[in-house]
N, C-alpha and C positions, 0 to 999 in steps of 0.2 A: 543627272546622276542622282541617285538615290543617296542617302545618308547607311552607310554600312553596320546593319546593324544585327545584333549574331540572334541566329534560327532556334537557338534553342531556350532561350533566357528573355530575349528581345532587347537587352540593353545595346547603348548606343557607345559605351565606354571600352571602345575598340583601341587597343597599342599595338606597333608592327614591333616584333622582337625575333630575330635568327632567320629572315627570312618568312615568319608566318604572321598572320595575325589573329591575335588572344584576345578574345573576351578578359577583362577584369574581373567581370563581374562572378562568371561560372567557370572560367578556363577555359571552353572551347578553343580549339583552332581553328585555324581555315588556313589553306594555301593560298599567295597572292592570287593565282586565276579563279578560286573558289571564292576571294572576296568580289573580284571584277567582276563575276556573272552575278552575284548579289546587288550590287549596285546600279546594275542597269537596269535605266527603267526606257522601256519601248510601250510608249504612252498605251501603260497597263498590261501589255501581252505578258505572256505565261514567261517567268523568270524559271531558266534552266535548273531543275531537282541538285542540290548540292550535296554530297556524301560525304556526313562529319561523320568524323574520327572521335568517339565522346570517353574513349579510357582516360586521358588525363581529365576532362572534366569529372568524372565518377572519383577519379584520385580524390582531385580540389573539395568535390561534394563530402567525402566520407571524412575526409583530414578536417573538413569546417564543424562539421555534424560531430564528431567525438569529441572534438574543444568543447563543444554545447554541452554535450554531455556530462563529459568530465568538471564539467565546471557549474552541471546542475541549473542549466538556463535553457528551462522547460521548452518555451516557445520556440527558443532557435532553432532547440535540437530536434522538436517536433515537427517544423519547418521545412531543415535540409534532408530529414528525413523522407518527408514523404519527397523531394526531390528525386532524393535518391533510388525510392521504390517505384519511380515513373520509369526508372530508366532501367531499373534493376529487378526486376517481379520477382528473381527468386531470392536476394537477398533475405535471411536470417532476421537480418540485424534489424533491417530499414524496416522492415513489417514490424518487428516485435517495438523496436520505440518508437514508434508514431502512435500506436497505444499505448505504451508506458507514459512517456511524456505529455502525452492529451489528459491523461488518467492522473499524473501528479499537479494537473495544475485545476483540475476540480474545485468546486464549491460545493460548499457543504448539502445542496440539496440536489445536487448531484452527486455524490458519492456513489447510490447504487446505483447506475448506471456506468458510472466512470469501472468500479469493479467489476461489473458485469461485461466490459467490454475485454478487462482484461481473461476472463474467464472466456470468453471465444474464439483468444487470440490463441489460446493455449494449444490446438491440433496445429493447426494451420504452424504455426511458427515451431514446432519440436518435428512436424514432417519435413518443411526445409531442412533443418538440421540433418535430419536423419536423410534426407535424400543429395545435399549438396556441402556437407561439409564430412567428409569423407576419409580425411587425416585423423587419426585417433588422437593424439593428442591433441591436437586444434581442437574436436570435436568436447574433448571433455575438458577443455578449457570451457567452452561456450558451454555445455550446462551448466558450469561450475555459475556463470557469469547472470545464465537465465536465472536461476536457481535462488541466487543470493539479491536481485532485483524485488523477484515475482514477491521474496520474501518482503521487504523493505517498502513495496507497493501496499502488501495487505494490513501490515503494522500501520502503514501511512494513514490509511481509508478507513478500516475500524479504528485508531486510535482516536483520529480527527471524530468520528461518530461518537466516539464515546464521551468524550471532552465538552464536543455540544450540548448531548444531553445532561451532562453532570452540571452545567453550566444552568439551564433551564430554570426558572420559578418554580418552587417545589407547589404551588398551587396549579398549574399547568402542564406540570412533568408531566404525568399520566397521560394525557394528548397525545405525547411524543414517544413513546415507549416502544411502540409496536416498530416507526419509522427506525427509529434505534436498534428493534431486532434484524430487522431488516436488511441497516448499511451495514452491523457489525455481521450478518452471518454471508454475508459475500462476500465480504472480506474472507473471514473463511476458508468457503467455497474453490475462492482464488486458488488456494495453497491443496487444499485435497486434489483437486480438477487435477492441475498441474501433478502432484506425486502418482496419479492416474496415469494421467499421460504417457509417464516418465517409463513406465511400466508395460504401457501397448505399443509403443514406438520401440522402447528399447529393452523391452523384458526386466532382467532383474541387471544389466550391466553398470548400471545406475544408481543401484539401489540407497545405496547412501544419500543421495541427494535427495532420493523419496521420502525416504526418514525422515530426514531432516527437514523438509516440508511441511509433511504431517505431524513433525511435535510441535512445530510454530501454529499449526490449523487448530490443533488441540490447545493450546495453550489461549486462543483466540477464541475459542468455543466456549470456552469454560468462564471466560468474561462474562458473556452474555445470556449463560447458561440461566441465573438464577431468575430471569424476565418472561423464560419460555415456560406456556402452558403444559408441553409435553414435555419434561423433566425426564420422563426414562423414556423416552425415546431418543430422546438425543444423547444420554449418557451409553444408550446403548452403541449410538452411534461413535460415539468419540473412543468406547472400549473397542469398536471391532475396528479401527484404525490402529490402535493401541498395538492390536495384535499382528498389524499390518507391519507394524515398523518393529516391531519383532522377527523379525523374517531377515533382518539385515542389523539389529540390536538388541542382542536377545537379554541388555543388561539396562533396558529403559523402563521405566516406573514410569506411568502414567497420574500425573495429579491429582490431586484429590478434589472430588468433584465440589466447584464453589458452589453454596446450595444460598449463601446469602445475595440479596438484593441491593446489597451498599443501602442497608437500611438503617445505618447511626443517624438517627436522621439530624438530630439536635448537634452534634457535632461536626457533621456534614455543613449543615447551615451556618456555624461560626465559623469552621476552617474555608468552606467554599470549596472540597472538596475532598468526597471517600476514599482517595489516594492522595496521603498527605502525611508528614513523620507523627503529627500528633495521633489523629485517625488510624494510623497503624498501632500505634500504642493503645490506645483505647480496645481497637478492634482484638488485638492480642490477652488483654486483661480480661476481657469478656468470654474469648474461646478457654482459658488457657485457668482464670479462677472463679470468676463468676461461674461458668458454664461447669463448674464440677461438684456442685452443693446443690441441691432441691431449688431450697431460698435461692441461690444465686439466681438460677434457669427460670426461676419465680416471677425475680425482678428482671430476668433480661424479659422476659414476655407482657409483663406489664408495659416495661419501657416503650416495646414497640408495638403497643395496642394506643399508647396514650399521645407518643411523641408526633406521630403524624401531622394529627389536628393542631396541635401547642406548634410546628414548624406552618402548619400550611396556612395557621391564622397569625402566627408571630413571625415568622422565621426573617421576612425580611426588615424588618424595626429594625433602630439602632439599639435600644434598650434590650428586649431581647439577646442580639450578639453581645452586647457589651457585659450584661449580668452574666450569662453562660461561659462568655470567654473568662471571665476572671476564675470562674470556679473548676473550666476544664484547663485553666493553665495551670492551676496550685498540682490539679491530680495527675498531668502527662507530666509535669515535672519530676512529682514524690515518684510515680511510676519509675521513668527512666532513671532515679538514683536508686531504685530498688533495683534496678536489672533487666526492666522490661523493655526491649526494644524500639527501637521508630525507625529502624528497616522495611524495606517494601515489605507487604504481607496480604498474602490471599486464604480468606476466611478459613477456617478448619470448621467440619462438618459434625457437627453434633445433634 
């Protein structure tokens, strides 16, 4: 006799329970004559075709896969997923997070790729939708669900981009710039693609979840805006989206375009980074009073003709941070009791 062991998973961790027997491992069943013919072995002849029964296993698959899920453990749910989409091709779900999950558990130098995959998952998985989940409100449960992911995927993938680079040697940054336009505008990408999508599959029935895309795409955009060569081309681009999501919010202001490079660079280099409550503060005083007198715009443009070289040849000394840092503490301090904030803050365009 053979060792009974189930067809669909191969394990060998067989229980008889109600008359059947279960796999542990996937849930399959089998009926005891359906295990009998498994077992026999007729030194090799052809063992009799068995016809499982695999909805409760599909059950077992999808209940293990949404644990993974819900509990943000990439691998597993990436895992039962693609289980699940062996057995289920037109599952939604199983296609869309086998990319989602592959794609959250990236490395850095993988990033555009990891985006880029989710950017092709984007037809394929809203035509499931739109051809197999048929309930109206189911259905606009599940955009709701794609919707609020796709978003949290593209925030993941540029944020991590941008982090690295901020992170870099400011003698070396330059190298990395281009790689950096790159992760952050598929990032992007991500979120336009999909409000596209949203659009051919299901016209305008949706429209709010497009919006709502395309202000996160813009808001993404405009990060990375200040690195790109072609400045009004892609302003242009981010305004005729602008108008897109007009069309379903006709009370949305589009941001003001960031034209800076996170170029404090002296400050940058003591705080360790252009988003930071001090660096906000600074960044604020510079738009807000320097930037509004000759002399001030004078001194912001020296500053950042001189400071490059003083960071790219000092920047990582201790002496260097340590002099800088006493003197940008006395003035974020006077700042902030003067009223000037250390709230997030994205450059104003002067």
């Amino acid at each position: 006799m053979k060792t009974l062991t189930c067809e669909m998973c191969g394990s060998t961790n067989m229980v008889k329970e109600d008359g059947m027997y279960m796999c542990k491992s996937c849930g399959t069943k089998y009926s005891v004559e359906e295990a009998r013919k498994m077992m026999m072995d007729d030194n090799n002849a052809p063992i009799s075709t068995v016809k499982v029964d695999t909805s409760d296993e599909l059950k077992n698959l999808y209940e293990v896969a949404r644990r993974a899920k819900d509990s943000d453990n990439n691998e597993n749910a990436a895992k039962y997923y693609d289980m699940i989409l062996v057995k289920d091709p037109q599952s939604w779900e199983a296609y869309f997070y086998v990319v989602y999950f592959k794609a959250m558990s990236c490395k850095i130098a993988e990033i555009w790729s990891a985006a880029n995959s989710l950017v092709n998952c984007v037809d394929p998985v809203l035509q499931l939708v739109r051809d197999h989940v048929l309930e109206k409100n189911q259905q606009g449960l599940v955009i709701e669900e794609l919707k609020l992911r796709f978003v949290i995927a593209a925030k993941m993938l540029s944020g991590a981009a941008k982090s690295h680079y901020d992170g870099i040697d400011a003698q070396i940054k330059d190298q990395y710039t281009q790689e950096y336009i790159n992760n952050a505008a598929e990032g992007a990408r991500i979120l336009y693609v999909f409000g596209e999508g949203m659009e051919i599959y299901f016209g305008e029935k949706y429209g709010d979840a497009a919006s709502y895309v395309w202000k996160e795409a813009i808001v993404i955009h405009n990060q990375y805006l200040p690195y790109l060569a072609d400045k009004d081309g892609n302003k242009k681009k981010m305004t005729e989206y602008a108008e897109r999501i007009r069309k379903y919010d006709n009370t949305y202001q589009m941001p003001q375009f960031n034209e800076s490079s996170g170029a404090c660079y002296v400050a940058t280099a003591v705080y360790g980074s252009y988003d930071c409550p001090q660096v906000w503060t600074l960044r604020r005083y510079r738009d807000y009073t320097l930037a509004q007198t000759w002399y001030g715009r004078g001194f912001v443009h020296l500053y950042y003709a001189i400071s490059p070289t003083l960071v790219r040849c000092f920047g990582e000394t201790g002496w260097f941070k340590a002099f800088w840092k006493r003197i940008l503490d006395r003035m974020v301090h006077r700042l902030n009791e003067e009223g000037v904030s250390d709230t997030r803050y994205l450059d104003r365009n002067w």
